[in-house]
mmCIF file of the C-alpha atoms, coordinates in Angstrom:
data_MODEL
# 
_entry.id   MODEL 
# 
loop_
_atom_site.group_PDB 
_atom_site.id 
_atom_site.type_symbol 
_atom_site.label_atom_id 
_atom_site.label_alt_id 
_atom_site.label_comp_id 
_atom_site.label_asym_id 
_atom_site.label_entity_id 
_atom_site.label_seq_id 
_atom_site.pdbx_PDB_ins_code 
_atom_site.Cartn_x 
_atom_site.Cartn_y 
_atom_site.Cartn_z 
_atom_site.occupancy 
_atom_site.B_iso_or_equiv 
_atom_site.pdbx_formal_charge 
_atom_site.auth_seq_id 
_atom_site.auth_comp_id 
_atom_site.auth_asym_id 
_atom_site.auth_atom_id 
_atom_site.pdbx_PDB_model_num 
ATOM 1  C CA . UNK A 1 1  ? -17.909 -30.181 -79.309 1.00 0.00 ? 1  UNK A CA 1 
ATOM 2  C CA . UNK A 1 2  ? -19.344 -26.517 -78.889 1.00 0.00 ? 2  UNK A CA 1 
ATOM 3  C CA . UNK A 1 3  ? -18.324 -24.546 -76.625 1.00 0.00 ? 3  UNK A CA 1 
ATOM 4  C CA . UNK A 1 4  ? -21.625 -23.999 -75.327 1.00 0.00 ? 4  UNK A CA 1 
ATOM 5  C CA . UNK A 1 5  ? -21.952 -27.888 -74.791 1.00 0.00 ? 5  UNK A CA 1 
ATOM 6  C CA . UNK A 1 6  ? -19.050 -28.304 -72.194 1.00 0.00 ? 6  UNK A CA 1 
ATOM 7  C CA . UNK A 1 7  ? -20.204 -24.699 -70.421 1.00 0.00 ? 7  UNK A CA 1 
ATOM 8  C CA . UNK A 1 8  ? -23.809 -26.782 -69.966 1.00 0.00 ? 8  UNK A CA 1 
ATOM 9  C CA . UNK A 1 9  ? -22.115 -29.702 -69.100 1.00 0.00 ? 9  UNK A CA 1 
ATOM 10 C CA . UNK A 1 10 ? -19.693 -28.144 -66.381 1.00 0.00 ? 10 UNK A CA 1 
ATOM 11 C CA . UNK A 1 11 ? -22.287 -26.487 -64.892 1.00 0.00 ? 11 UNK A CA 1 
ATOM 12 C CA . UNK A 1 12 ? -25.040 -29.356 -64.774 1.00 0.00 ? 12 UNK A CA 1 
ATOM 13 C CA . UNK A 1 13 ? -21.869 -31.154 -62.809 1.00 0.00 ? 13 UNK A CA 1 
ATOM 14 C CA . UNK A 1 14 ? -21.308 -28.197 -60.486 1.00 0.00 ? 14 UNK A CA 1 
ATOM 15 C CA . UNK A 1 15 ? -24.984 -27.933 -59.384 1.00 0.00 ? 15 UNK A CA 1 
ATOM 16 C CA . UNK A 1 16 ? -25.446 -31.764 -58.614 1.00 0.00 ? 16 UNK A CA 1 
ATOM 17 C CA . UNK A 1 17 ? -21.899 -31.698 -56.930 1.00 0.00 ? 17 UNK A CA 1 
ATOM 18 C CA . UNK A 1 18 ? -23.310 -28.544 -54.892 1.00 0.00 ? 18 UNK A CA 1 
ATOM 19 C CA . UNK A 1 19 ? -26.291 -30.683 -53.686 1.00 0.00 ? 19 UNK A CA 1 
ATOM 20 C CA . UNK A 1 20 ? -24.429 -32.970 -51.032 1.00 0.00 ? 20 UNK A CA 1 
ATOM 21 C CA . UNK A 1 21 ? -23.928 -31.193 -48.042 1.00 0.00 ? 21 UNK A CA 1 
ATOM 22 C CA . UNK A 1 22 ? -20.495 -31.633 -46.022 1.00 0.00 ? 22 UNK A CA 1 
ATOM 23 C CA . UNK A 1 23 ? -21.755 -34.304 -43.912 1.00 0.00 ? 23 UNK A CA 1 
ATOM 24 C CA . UNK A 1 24 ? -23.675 -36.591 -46.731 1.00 0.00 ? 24 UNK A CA 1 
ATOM 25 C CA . UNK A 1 25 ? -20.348 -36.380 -48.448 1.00 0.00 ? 25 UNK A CA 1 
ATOM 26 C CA . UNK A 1 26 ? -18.209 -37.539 -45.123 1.00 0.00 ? 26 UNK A CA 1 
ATOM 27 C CA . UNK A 1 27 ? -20.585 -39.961 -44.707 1.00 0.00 ? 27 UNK A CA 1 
ATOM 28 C CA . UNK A 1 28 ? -20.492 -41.347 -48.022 1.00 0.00 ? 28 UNK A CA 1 
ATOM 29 C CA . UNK A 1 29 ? -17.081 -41.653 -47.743 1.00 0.00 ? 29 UNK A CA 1 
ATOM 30 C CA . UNK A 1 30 ? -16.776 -43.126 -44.210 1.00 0.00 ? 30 UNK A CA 1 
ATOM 31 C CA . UNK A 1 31 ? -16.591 -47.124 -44.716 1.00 0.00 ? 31 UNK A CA 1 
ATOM 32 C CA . UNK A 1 32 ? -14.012 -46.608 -47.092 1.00 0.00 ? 32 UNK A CA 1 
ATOM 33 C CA . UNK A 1 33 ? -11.827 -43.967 -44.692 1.00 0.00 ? 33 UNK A CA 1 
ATOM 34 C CA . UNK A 1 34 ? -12.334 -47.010 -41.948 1.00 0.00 ? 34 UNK A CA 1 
ATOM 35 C CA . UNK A 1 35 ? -11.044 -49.506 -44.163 1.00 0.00 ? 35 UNK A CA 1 
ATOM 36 C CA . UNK A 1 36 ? -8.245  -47.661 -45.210 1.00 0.00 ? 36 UNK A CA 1 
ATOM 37 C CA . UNK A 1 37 ? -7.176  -46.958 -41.872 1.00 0.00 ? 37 UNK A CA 1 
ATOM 38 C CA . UNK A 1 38 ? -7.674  -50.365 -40.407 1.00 0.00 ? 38 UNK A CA 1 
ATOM 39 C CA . UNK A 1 39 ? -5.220  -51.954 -43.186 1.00 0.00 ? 39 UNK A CA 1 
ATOM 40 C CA . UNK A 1 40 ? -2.592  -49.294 -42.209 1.00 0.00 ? 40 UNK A CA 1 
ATOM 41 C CA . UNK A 1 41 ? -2.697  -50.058 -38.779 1.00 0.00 ? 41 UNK A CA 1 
ATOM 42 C CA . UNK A 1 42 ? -2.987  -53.482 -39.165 1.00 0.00 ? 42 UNK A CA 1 
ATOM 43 C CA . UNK A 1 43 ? 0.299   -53.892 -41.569 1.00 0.00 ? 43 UNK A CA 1 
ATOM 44 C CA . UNK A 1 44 ? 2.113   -50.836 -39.525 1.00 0.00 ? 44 UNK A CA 1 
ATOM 45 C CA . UNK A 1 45 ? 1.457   -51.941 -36.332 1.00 0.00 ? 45 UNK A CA 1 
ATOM 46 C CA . UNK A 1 46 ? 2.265   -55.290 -37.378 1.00 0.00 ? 46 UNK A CA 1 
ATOM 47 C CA . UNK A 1 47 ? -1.626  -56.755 -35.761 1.00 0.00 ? 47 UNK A CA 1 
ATOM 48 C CA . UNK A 1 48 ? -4.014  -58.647 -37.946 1.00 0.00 ? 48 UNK A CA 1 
ATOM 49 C CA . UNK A 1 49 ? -6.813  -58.311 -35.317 1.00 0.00 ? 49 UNK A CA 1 
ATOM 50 C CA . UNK A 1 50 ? -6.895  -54.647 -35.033 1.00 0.00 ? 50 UNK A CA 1 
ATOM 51 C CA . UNK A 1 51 ? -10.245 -52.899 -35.945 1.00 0.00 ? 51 UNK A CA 1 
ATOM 52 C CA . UNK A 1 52 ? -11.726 -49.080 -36.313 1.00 0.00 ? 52 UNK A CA 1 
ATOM 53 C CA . UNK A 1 53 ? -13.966 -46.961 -35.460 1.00 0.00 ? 53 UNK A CA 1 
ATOM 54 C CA . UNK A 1 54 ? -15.387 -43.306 -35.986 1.00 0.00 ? 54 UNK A CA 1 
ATOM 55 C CA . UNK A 1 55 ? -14.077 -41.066 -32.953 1.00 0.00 ? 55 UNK A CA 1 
ATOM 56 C CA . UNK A 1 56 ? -15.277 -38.383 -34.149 1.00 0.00 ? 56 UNK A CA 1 
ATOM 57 C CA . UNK A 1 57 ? -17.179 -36.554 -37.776 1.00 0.00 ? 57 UNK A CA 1 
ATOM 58 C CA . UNK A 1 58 ? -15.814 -32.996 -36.432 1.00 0.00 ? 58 UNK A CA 1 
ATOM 59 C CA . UNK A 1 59 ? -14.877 -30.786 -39.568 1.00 0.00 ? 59 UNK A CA 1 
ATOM 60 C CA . UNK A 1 60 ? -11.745 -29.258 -38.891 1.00 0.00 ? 60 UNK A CA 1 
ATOM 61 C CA . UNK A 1 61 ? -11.915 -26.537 -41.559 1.00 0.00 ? 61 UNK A CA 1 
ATOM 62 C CA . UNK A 1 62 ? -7.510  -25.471 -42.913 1.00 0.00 ? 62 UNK A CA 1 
ATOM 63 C CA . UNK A 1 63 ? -8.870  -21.809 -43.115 1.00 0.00 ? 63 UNK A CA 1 
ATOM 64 C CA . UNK A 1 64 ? -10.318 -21.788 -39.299 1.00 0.00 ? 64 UNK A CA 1 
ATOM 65 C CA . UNK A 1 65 ? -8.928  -18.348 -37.635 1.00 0.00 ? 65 UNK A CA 1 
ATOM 66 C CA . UNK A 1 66 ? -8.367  -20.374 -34.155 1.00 0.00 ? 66 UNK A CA 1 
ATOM 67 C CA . UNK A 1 67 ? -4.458  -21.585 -35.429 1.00 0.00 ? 67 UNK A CA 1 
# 
């Protein structure tokens, strides 16, 4: 492959990546997040009947200057 190939490539991938805002993204990924944490708690906390829900879709940014 030519160099000038992959540069195209990477960059087509970085512009459609660049397209989904934070929350489209979050929310995309939300049923799975839910299921994930409803197995842990159920097999942790040892309670087949426990369930989940969103409490919040806050972004806590690492870099915030508030810590």
């Amino acid at each position: 492959m030519s160099k000038s190939f992959i540069v195209f490539g990477l960059s087509t991938l970085l512009a459609l990546t660049g397209c989904t805002s934070q929350t489209q993204f979050l929310a995309s990924k939300q049923p799975t997040a839910i299921q994930a944490a409803v197995s842990r708690g159920q097999f942790e906390m040892n309670c087949p009947n426990a369930t989940g829900q969103v409490l919040s879709q806050e972004v806590d940014s690492p870099f915030s200057k508030d810590r």
